[in-house]
N, C-alpha and C positions, 0 to 999 in steps of 0.2 A: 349308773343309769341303766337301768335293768327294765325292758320293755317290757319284761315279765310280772317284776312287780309294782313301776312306777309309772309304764307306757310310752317312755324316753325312746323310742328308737322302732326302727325300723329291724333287720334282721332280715340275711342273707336267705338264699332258699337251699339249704342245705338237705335237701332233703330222699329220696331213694326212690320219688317218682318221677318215673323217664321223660316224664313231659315236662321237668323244670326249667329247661334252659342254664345260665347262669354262669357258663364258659364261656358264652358269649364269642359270635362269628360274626362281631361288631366291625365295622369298617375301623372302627377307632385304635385294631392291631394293629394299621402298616403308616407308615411316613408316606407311599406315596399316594396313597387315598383317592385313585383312581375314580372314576363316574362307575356310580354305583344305580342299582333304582331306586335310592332315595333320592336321584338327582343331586348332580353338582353342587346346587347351592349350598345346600345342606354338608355334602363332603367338605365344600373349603370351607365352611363353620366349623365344623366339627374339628376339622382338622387344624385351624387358629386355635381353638382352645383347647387343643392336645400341646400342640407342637409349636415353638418359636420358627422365626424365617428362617434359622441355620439347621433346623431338623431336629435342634434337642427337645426334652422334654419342658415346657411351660411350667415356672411357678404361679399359679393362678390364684394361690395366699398374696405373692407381696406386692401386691395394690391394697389391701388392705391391713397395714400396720397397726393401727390401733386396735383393731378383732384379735391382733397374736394374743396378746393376754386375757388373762379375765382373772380381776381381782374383785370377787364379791362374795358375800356369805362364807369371809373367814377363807377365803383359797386365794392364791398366789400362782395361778398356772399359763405355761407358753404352750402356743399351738404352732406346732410346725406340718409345713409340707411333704409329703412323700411321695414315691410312685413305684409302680409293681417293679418298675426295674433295679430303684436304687433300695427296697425296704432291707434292713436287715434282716438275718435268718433269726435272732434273739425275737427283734420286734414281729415279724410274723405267727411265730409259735405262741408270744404273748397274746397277739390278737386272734390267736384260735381258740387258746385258751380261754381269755375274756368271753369269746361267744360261745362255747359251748357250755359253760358255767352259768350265763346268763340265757342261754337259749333253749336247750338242750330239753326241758321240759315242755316248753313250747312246741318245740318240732314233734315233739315225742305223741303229742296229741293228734297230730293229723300223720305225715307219710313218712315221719322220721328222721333221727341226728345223725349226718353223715358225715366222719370225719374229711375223708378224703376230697368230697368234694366241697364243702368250707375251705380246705387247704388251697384247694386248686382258683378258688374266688379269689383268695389272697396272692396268688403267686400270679395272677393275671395282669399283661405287662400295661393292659389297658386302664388298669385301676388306679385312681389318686386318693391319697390320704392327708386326712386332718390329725394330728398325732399328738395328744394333752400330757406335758408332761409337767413335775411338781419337783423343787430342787429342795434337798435337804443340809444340811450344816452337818458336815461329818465330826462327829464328836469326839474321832482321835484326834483328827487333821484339823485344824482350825480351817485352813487355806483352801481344804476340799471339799466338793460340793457332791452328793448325791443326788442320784435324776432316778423317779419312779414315774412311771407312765400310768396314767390313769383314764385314761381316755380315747379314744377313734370314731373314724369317720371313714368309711370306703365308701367310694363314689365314683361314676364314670361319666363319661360325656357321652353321648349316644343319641339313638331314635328311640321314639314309645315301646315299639314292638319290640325290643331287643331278649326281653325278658320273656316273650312266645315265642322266641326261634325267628322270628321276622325283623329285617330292617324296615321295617316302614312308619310312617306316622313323623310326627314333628323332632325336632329339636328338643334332648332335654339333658339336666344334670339329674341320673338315676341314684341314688342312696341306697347303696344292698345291706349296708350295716351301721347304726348311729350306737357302738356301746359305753358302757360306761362305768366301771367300776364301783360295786355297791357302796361302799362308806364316801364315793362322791357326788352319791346321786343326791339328787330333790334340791339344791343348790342352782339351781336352774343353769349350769352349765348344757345339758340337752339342748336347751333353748337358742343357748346363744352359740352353740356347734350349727344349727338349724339354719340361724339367721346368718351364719358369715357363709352356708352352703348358697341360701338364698341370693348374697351379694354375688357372689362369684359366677352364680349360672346368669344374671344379669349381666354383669359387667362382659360373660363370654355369650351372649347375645342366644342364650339360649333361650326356646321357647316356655317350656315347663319345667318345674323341679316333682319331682317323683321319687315314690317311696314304697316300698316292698312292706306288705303289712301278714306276718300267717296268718293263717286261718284261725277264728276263733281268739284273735290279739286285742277283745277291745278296750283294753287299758292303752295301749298303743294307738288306740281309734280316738278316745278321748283325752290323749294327749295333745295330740294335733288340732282337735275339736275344742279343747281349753283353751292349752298353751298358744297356741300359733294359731294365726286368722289365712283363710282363704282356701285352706283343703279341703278337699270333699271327695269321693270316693270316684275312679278312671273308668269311665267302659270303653274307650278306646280298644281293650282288648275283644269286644266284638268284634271290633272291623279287620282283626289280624289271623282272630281263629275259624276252623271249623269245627261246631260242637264246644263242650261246655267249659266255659275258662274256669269254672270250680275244679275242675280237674287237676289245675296244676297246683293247689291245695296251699295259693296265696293271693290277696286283695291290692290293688293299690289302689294309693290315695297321692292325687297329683295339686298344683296348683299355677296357676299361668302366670309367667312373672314378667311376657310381653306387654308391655303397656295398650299397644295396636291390637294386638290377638285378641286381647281381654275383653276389648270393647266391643269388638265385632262378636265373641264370645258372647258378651252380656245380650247385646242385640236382638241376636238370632234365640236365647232363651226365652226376652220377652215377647216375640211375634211369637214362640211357640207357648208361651201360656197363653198369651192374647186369643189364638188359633181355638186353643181347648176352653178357654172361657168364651166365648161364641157358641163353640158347639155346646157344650153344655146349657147355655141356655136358650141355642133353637130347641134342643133336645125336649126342654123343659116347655117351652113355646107350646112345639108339634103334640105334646100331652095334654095342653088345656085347650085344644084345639085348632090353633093355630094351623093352617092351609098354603101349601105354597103352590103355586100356579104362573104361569106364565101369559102376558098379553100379547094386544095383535101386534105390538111394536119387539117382540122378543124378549123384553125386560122380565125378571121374574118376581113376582107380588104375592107377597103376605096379605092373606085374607081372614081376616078375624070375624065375629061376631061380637058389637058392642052391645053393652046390658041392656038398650033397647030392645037389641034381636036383630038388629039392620046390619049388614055385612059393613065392612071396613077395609077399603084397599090400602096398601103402601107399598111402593115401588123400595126393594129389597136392595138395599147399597152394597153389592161385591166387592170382595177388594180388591184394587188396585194389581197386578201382575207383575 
């Protein structure tokens, strides 16, 4: 699943412009996840779906056992968990591999493939992995079984802003890399990596699942926009930068998986189209003439000219505060 050519994935921001972020000074380093300014709440969220109550690391897979496999379109494959502390060094270098294989032209377009700091993504003790592997029938050994890994998913639990250098903004599960091995892509395995990210950032009470998009990725734009329903592109990162988040020479694309959030999300969209369809058509009003004016009682009145020629009052309904 090559975001390059099939739009499957996300993709870390490996890249050699200093304003990337991606090391991340996420509160999600320490166990004891002290009050931060993201406020409390937010820390012991954060910090449940890091960390069990004895300090270990959370498996945030096994609640959902039926997701481990995916047997469709002719594959046979397990997903398992991992985390920066326990990956192997085999399994990391495979997944730098895998990305820069898959990426490396991508990056190469805007600010550039940088090994080291890809490496440094993966060796981050904050990060959790979804890990696809495929068991073979070893043709000496009857009895033994080979494992080839075709698949990942790095992911962290965090705030919005973490990818600007800031802890702020809500609750989310961020996706810095969905890859996937080209002779297993378009088997809709992406998809369903996607959706057991999306159970998990639910079941850990997070607010948005987010997704790291380069620049110029829109095969990876209409993967999201086909494949999976509810994304749409984050400017959250307005409210974290000074100056142009084009800068850091990546997009994302989030979607809100609070049910409560959502609505009040939806809400507040439609009073603000409702706001701009209004304006738009006093706008339109005040050009065929339309007059506003105020009477002796302070109310303020639309006064038109009707096709007789005789003025026309109506007392203008503001809305409500």
């Amino acid at each position: 699943m090559n975001v390059r050519n099939t739009g499957k994935g996300g993709g870390g921001k490996s890249g050699k412009n200093t304003r990337k972020g991606g090391k991340g000074k996420a509160i999600v380093k320490t166990k004891k996840m002290k009050s931060t300014a993201a406020g409390t709440d937010k820390v012991v969220q954060l910090r449940a779906a890091i960390f069990n109550d004895d300090g270990k690391d959370r498996d945030v897979l096994a609640d959902f056992k039926p997701f481990q496999k995916f047997n469709r379109n002719g594959l046979d494959l397990k997903i398992d968990f991992a985390t920066g502390d326990n990956l192997s060094p085999t399994t990391r270098r495979w997944m730098h591999s895998l990305c820069k294989k898959n990426m490396k032209e991508v990056y190469d377009k805007d600010y550039g493939w940088d090994d080291e700091d890809k490496m440094s993504e993966l060796r981050e003790k904050a990060s959790r992995f979804l890990v696809v592997t495929q068991e073979f029938a070893d043709g000496d050994f009857v009895d033994e079984k080979l494992t080839k890994k075709v698949a990942f998913v790095n992911f962290r639990f965090t705030l919005q802003g973490e990818c600007y250098d800031t802890m702020k903004g809500e609750t989310c599960l961020f996706v810095y890399d969905i890859q996937v091995e080209p002779e297993y892509q378009r088997k809709g395995l992406g998809k369903h990596l996607m959706q057991v990210c999306e159970l998990i950032g639910t079941k850990q009470r997070m607010k948005f699942l987010q997704l790291l998009i380069p620049n110029g990725n829109d095969i990876a734009v209409n993967f999201l926009s086909k494949k999976l329903k509810g994304y749409d592109f984050d400017t959250t990162g307005l409210d974290y930068v000074d100056g142009d988040v084009d800068e850091f020479g990546f997009k994302l694309q989030s979607k809100c998986i609070d049910k409560q959030l959502k609505k009040r999300i939806q809400k507040v969209k439609a009073e603000q189209e409702n706001l701009q369809t209004l304006a738009w058509d006093l706008s339109k009003a005040l050009n065929d003439g339309l007059k506003i004016t105020t009477n002796g009682s302070g109310k303020t009145v639309a006064a038109s000219k009707t096709p007789s020629g005789k003025k026309s009052d109506s007392t203008v309904k503001e809305p409500s505060p």
